[in-house]
N, C-alpha and C positions, 0 to 999 in steps of 0.2 A: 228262924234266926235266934241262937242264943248271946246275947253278950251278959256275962255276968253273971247275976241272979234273974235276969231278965231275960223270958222268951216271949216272941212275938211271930206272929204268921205272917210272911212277905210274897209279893208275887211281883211279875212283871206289871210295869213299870218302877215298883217300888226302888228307893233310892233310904241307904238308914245308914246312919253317923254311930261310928266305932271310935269311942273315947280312948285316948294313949293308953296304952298297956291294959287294957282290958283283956280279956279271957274268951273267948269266941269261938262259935263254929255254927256252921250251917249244915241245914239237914235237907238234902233233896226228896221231899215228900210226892211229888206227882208223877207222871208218867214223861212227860217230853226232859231231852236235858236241861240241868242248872245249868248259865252262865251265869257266873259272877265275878264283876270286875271291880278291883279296887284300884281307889285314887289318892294316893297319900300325899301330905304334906307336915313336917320334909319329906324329902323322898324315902323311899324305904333303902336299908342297909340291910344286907342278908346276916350280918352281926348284930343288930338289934334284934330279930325275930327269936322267940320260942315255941317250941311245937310240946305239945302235952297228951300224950296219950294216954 
């Protein structure tokens, strides 16, 4: 998981807090699929998001 200047290695069960407007992505490093589910509050607006590639 990168947010920021910060990476860190996650697995199942892991659960990891994404500050507003941070900068983010995840990397599927093993063999089985990622799920990963987010839970936002407020809810999310497809108008607030940016994608960066």
């Amino acid at each position: 998981m990168h947010i920021d200047d910060e990476n860190q290695f996650v697995e199942a069960p892991d659960a990891v807090y994404i500050p507003p407007n941070a900068k983010l992505f995840i990397y599927n490093c093993g063999t089985k699929p990622l799920i990963f589910i987010c839970i936002v509050d407020p809810a999310w607006q497809k108008e607030d998001e940016i994608i960066f590639q």
